[in-house]
Backbone as JSON, one array per atom type, in Angstrom:
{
  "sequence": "XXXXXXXXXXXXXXXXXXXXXXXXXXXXXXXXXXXXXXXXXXXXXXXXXXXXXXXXXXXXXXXXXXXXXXXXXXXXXXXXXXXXXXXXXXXXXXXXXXXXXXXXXXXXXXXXXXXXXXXXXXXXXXXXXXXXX",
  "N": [[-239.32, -197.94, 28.74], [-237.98, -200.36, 29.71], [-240.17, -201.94, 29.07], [-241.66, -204.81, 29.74], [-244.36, -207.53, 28.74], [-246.46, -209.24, 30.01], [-248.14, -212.85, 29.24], [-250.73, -214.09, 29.2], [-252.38, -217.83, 29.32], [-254.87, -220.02, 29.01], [-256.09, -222.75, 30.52], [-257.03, -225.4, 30.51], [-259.13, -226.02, 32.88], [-260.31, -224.14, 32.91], [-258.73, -221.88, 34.07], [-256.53, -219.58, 34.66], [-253.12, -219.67, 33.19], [-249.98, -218.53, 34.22], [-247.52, -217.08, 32.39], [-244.24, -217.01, 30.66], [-242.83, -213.71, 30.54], [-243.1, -211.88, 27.49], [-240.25, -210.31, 25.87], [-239.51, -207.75, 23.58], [-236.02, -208.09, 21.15], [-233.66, -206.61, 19.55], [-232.8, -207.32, 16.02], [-230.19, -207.72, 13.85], [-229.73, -209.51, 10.96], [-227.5, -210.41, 8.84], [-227.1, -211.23, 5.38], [-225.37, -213.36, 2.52], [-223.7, -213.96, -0.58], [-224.06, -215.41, -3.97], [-223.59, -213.05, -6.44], [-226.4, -211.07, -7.42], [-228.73, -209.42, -9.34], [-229.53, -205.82, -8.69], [-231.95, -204.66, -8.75], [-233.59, -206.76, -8.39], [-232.92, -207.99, -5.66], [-233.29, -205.4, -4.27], [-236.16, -205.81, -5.14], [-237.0, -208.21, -3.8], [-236.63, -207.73, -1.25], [-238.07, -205.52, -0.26], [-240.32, -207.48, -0.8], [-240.14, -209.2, 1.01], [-240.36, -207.53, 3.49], [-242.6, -206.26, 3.42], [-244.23, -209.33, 3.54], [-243.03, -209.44, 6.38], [-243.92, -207.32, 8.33], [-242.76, -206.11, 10.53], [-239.76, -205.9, 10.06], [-237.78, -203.38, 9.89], [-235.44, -201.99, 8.81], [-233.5, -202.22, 5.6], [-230.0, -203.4, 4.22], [-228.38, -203.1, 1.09], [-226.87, -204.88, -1.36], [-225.02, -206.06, -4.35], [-224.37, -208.88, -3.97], [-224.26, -209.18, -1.2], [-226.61, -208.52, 2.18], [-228.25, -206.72, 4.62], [-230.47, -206.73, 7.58], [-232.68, -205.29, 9.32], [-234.61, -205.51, 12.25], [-237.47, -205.82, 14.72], [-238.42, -207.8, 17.64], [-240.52, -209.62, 18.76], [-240.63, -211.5, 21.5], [-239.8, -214.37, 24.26], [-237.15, -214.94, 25.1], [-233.79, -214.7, 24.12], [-233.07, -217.32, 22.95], [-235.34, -217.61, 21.91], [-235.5, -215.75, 20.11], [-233.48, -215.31, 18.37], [-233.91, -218.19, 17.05], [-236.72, -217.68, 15.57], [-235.47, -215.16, 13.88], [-233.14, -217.01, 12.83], [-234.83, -218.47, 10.65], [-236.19, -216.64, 9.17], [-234.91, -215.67, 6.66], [-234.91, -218.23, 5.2], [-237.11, -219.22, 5.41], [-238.72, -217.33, 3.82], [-237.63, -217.29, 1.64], [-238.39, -218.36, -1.29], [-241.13, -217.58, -0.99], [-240.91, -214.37, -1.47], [-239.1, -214.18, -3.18], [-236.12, -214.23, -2.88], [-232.94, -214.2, -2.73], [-230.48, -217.01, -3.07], [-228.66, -216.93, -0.84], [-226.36, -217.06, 1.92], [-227.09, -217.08, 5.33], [-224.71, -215.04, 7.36], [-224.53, -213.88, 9.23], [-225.58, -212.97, 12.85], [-226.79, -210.62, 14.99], [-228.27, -210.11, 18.38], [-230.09, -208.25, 20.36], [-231.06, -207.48, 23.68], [-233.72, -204.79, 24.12], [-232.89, -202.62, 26.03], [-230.13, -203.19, 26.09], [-229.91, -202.13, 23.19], [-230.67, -199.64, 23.2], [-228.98, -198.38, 25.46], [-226.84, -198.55, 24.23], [-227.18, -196.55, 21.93], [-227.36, -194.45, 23.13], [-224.91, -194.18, 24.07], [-223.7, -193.52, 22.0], [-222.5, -195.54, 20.3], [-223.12, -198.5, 18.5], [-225.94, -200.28, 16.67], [-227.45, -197.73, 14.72], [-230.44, -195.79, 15.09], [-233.04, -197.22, 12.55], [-232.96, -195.05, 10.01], [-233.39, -193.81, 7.12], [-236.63, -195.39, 7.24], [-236.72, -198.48, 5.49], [-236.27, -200.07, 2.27], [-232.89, -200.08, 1.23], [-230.23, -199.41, -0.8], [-226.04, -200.36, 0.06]],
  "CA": [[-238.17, -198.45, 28.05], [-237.74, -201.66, 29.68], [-241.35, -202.9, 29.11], [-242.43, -206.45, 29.31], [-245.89, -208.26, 28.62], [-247.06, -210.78, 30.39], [-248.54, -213.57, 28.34], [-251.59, -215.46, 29.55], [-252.99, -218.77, 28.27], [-255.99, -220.48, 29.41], [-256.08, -224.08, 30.8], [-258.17, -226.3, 30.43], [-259.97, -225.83, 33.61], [-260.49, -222.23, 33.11], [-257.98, -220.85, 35.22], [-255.25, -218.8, 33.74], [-251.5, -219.98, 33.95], [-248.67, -217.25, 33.86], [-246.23, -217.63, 30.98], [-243.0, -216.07, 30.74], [-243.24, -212.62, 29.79], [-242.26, -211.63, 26.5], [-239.61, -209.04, 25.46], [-238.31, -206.89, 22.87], [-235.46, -207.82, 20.88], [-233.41, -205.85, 18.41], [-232.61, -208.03, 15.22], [-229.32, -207.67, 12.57], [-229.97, -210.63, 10.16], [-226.6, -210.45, 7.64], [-226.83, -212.6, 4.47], [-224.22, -212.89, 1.33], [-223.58, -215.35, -1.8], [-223.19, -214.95, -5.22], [-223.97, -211.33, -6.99], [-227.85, -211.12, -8.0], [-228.88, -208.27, -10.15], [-229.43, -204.8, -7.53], [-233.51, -204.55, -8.83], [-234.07, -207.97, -7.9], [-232.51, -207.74, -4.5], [-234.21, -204.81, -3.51], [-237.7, -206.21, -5.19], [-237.2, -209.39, -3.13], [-236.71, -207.32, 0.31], [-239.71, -205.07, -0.27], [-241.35, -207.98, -0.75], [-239.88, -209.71, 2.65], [-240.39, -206.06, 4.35], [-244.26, -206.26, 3.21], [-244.73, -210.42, 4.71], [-242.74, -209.58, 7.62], [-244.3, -206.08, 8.66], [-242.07, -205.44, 11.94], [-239.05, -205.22, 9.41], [-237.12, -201.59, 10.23], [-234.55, -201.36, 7.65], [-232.99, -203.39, 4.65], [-229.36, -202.36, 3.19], [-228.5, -204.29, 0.27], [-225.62, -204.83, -2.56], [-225.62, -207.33, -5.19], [-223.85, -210.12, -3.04], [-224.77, -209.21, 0.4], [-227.86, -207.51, 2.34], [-228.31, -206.9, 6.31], [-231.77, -206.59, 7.95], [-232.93, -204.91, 10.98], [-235.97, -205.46, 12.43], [-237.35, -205.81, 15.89], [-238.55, -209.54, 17.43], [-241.07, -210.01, 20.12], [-239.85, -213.28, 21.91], [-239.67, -214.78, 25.49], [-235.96, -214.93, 25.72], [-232.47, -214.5, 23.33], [-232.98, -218.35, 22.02], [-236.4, -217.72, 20.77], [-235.63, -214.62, 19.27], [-232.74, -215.95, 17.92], [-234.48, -218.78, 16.5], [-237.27, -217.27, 15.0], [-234.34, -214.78, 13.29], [-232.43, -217.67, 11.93], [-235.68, -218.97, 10.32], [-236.76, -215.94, 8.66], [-234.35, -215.83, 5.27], [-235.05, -219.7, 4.09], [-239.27, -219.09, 4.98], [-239.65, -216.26, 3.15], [-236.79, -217.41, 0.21], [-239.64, -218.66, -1.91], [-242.68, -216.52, -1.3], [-240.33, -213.13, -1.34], [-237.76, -214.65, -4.14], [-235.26, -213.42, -2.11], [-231.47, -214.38, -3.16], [-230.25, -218.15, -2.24], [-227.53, -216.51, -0.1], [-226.26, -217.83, 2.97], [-226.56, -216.2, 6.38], [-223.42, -215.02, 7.67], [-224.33, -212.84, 10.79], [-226.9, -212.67, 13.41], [-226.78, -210.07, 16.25], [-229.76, -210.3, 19.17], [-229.77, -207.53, 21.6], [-232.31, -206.83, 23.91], [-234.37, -203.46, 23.76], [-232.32, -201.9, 27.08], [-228.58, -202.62, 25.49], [-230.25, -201.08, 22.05], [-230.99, -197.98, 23.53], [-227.92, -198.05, 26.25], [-225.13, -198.69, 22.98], [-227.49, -195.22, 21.35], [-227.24, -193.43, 24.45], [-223.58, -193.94, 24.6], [-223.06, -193.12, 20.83], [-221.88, -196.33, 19.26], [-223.9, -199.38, 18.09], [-227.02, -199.52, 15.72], [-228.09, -196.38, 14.91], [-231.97, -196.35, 14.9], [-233.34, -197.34, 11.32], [-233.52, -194.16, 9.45], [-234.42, -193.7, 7.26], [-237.0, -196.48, 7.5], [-237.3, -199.42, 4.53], [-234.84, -200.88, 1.78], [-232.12, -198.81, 0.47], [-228.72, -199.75, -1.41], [-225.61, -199.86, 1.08]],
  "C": [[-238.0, -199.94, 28.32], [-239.0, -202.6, 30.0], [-241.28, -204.04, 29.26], [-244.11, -206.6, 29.63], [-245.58, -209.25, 29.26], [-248.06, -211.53, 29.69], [-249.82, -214.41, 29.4], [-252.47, -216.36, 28.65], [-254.14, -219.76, 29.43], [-255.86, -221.84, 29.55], [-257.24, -224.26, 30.81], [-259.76, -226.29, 31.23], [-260.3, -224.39, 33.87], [-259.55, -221.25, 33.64], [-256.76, -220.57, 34.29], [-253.73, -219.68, 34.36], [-250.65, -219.3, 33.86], [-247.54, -218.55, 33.04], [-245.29, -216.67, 30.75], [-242.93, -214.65, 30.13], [-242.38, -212.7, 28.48], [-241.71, -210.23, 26.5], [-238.85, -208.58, 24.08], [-237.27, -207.6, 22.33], [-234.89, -207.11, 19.47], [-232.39, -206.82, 17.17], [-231.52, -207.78, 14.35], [-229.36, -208.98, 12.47], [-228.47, -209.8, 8.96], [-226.79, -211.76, 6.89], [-225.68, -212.35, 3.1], [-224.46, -214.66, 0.38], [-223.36, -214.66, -3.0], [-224.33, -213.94, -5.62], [-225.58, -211.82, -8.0], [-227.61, -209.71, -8.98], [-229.75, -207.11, -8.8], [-231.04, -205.0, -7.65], [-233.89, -205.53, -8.31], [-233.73, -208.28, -6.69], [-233.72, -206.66, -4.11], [-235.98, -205.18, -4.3], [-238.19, -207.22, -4.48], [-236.84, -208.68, -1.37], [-237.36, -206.18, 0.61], [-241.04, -205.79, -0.24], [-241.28, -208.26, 0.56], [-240.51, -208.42, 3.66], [-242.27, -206.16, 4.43], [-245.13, -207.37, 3.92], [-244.14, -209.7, 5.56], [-242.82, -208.07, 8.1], [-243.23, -205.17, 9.89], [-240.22, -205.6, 11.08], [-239.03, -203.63, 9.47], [-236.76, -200.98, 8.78], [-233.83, -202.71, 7.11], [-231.71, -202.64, 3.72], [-229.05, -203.45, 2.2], [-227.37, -203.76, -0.9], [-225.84, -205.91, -3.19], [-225.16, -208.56, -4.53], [-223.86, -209.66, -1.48], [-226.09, -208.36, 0.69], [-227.58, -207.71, 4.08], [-229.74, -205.99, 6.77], [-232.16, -206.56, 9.15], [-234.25, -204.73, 11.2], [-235.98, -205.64, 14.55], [-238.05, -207.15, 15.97], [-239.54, -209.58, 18.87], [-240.52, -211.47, 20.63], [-240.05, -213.45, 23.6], [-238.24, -214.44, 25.93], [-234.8, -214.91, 24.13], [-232.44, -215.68, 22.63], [-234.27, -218.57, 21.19], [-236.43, -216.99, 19.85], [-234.46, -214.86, 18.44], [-233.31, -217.15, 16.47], [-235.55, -218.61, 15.07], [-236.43, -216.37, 13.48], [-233.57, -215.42, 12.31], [-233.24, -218.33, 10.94], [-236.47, -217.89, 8.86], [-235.96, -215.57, 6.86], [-234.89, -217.02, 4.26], [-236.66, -219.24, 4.39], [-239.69, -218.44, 4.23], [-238.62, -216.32, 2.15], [-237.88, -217.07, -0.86], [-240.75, -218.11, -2.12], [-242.08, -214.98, -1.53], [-239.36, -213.36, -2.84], [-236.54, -213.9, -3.89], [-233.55, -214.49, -2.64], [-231.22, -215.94, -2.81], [-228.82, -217.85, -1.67], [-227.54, -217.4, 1.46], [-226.69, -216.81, 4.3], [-225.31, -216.5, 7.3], [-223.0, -214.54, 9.3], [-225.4, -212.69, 11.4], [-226.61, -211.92, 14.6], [-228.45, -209.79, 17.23], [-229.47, -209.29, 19.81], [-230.88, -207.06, 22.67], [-232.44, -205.58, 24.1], [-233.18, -202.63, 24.79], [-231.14, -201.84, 26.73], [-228.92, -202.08, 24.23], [-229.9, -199.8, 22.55], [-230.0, -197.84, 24.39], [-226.73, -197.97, 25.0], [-225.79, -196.69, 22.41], [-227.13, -194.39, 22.03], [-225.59, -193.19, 24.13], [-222.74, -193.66, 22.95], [-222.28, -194.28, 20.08], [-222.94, -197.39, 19.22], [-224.88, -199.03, 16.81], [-227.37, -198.73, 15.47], [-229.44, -196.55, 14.89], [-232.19, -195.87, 13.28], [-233.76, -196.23, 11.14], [-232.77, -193.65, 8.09], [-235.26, -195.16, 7.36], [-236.88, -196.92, 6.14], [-236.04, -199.84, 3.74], [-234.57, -199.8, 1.03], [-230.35, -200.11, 0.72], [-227.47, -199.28, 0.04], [-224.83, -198.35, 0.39]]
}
């Protein structure tokens, strides 16, 4: 449950250097703006779901959508980062809505599964992929 990787990268002089492990986190991306047409929403976050493979679940309405995925990362500002990055990169190649984002929740893997345990939070994506809210 509370895996981590350790990352190694190779210097120059051959010798390995330890690099911060990476961990787990659990992703809600919320976006909203003005009302698209419902087919074109969910054809533009099948496409996103297809580039960005580690996409869970996608719910979606004609003026909003919220997207759960999971985030390998080092720490809460990379995974973060990466997160806030992922709507405007893949606007264009996905033709995904020009909505804003409104909401970002990070959590790592151990409060995921401690909020499930205790019966409130995310539920785990199921079923999996994009579906209307």
């Amino acid at each position: 449950m509370g895996e981590t990787r350790t990352l190694t990268s190779v210097a120059g002089g051959g010798g390995g250097e330890r690099v911060e492990a990476s961990r787990l986190w659990h992703i809600t991306l919320s976006v909203s703006g003005a009302e698209a047409p419902l087919a074109e929403v969910r054809r533009a976050l099948e496409q996103l779901a297809h580039d960005h493979p580690f996409l869970l679940t996608s719910r979606y309405a004609p003026d909003h959508a919220e997207i759960r995925y999971w985030e390998e990362a080092r720490d809460l500002h990379d995974a973060a980062a990466v997160a806030l990055r992922l709507w405007g990169e893949h606007r264009s190649t996905a033709r995904l809505p020009p909505w804003e984002i409104v909401g970002l929740e990070v959590i790592d893997r151990e409060t995921y599964h401690q909020r499930i345990a205790e019966g409130y939070g995310p539920l785990p994506a199921t079923p999996v992929g994009v579906h209307p809210f």
